[in-house]
C-alpha positions in Angstrom: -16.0 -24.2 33.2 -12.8 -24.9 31.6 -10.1 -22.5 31.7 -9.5 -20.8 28.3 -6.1 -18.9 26.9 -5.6 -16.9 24.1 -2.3 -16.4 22.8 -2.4 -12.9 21.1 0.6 -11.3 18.9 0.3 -7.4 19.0 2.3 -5.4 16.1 2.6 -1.7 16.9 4.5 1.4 17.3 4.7 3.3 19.6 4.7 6.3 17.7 1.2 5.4 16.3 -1.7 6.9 17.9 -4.5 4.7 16.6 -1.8 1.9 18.7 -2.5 3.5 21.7 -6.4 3.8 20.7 -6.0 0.1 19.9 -4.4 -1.0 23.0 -7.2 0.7 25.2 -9.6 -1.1 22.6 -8.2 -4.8 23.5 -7.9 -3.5 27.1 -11.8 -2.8 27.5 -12.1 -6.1 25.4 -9.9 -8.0 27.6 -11.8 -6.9 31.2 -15.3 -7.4 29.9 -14.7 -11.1 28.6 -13.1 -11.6 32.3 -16.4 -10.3 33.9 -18.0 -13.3 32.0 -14.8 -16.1 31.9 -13.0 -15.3 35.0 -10.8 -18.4 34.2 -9.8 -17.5 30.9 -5.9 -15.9 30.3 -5.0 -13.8 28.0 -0.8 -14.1 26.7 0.2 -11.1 24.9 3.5 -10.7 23.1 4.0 -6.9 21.7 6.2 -7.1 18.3 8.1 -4.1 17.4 7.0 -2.8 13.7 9.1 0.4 14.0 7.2 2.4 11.0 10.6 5.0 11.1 13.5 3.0 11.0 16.0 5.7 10.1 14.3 8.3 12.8 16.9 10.4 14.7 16.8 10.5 18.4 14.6 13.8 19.2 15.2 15.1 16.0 11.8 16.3 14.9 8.8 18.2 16.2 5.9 16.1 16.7 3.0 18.4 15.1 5.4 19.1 12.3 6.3 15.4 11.7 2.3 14.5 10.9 1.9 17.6 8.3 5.0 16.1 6.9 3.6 12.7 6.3 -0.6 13.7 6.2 0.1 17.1 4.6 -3.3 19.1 4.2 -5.4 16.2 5.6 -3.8 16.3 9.0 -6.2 18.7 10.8 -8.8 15.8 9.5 -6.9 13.2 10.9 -6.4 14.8 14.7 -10.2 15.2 14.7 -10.7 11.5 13.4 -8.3 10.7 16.3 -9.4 12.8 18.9 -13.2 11.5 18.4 -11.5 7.4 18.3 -9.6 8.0 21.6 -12.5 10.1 23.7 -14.6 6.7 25.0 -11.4 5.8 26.7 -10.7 9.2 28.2 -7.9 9.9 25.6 -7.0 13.4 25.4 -3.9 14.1 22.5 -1.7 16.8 22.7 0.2 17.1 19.6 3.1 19.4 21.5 7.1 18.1 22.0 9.5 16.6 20.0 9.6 13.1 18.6 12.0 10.6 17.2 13.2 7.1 17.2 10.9 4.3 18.9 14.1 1.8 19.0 14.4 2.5 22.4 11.2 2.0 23.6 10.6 -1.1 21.7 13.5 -2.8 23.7 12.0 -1.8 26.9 8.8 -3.1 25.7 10.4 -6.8 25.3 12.2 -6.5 28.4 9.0 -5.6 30.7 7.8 -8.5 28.3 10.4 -10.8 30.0 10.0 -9.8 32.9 6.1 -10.7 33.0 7.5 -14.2 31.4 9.4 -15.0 34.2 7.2 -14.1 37.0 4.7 -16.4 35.1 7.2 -19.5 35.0 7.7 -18.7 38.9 3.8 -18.9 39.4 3.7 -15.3 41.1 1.5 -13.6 38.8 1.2 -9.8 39.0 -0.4 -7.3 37.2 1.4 -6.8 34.0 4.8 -4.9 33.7 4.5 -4.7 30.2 0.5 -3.3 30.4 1.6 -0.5 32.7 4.8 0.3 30.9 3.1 0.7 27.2 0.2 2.4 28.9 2.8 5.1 30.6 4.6 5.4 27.1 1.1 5.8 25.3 0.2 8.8 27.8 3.5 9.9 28.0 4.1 11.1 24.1 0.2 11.1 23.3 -1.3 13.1 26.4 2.0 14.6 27.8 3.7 15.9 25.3 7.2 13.3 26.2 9.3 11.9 23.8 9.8 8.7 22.8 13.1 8.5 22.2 14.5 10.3 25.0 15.8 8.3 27.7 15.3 10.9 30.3 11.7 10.0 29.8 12.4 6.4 29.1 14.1 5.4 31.7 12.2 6.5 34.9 9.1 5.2 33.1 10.7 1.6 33.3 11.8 2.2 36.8 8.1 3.1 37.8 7.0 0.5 36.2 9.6 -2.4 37.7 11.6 -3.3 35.2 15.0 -2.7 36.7 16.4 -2.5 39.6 18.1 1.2 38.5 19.3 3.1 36.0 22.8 1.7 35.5 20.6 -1.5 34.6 18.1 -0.4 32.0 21.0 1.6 30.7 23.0 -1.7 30.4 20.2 -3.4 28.6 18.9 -0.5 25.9 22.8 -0.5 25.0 23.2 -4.3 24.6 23.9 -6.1 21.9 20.5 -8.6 22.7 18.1 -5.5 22.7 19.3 -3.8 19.3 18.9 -7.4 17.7 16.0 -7.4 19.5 14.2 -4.9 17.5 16.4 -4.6 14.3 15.2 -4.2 11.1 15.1 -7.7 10.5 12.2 -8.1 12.8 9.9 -5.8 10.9 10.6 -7.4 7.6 9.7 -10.9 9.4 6.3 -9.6 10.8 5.5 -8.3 6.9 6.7 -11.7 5.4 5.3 -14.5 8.4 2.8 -12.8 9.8 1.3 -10.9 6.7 1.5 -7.4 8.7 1.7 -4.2 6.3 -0.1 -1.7 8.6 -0.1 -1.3 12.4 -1.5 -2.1 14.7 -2.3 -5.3 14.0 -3.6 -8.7 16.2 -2.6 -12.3 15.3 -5.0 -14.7 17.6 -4.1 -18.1 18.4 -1.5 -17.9 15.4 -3.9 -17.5 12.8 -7.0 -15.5 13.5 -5.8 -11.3 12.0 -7.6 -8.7 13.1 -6.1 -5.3 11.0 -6.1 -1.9 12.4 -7.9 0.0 15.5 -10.8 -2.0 16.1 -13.7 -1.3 18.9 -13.9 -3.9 21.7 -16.7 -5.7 19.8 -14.7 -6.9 17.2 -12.0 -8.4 20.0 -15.5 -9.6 21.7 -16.6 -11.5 19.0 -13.5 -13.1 17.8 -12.8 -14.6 21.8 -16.4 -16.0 21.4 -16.0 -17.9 18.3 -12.7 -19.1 18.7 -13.9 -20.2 22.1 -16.9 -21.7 20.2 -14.2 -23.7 18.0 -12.0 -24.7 20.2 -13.4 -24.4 23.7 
């Protein structure tokens, strides 16, 4: 049987929990069409859509930051979560402080390149970028971390092998490339080419849009038609 790739655009923030729900979602989707089209690939390209642009760096507490945005439907909303996130072992701890995503969002694109370029040196490996948004996910969802502190940042792309040290992720979350990287800019472009208002969000094959936290069945369905179409 032919071999099969799906090009798949993500749009999230990492300070999102139905994101992390999501990625888990596409995960399960992802290993289960495998079990049945071991040839087929999978290319994903995560797309910052930083929902707080102006956030400070540790500046708020997390609990505090929902009731600040939910207000009195919050409680409902960590029981909607909790019950979303519990077939994938999810456990949310809605402890620590919280603040700007920039950071991570540049890390994100660099384990990104780094996956990239092991591909064009046909060496595959598992993916850096998988195992670095799944560390950040558990990190400030399970583990009370915070995004936008680099003494959790940091070590968390060293453990997942996107530098060599800290002198060099250091290097990159200060350059010039990463902050254009995930400027503004590149939100507004996701909202206007893409037609992304909410996150997360899925763009298959360029043209296929799945919207919000969906169960694996929706991902399953949509690899079988296309594959239908275009297989």
């Amino acid at each position: 049987m032919a071999k099969f790739t799906f090009d798949i655009d993500v749009y999230s923030d990492t300070v999102c929990p139905w994101c992390y729900i999501g990625k888990m979602g596409l995960d399960s989707a992802m290993e289960t069409h495998r079990k049945r089209y071991p040839e087929d690939e999978f290319n994903l390209v995560w797309k910052p859509f930083i929902l707080y642009p102006n956030a400070k760096v540790s500046a708020y507490d997390k609990k505090a930051s929902f009731f600040a945005k939910f207000g009195h439907n919050t409680p409902a909303l960590f029981e909607r979560v909790a019950k979303a996130g519990a077939p994938y072992g999810i456990t949310f701890l809605w402890k620590g402080r919280t603040g700007s995503s920039h950071d991570s969002h540049k890390l994100i694109m660099l384990a990104g390149d780094r996956d990239a370029a092991a591909a064009a040196a046909a060496s595959p490996t598992v993916s850096k970028q998988s195992v670095f948004l799944g560390a950040l996910f558990r990190g400030i969802f399970e583990q009370a971390q915070d995004i936008s502190d680099r003494s959790f940042l940091i070590p968390t792309a060293l453990a997942a092998g996107l530098a060599a040290d800290e002198a060099e992720v250091l290097a990159y979350l200060d350059s010039d490339l990463a902050a254009a990287r995930v400027s503004p800019a590149e939100t507004t472009r996701a909202r206007r080419e893409a037609g992304v208002t909410a996150v997360p969000s899925y763009v298959v094959q360029g043209r296929f849009k799945v919207g919000g936290m969906q169960a694996p069945e929706v991902f399953l369905g949509l690899f079988e038609r296309i594959r239908g179409r275009e297989g």
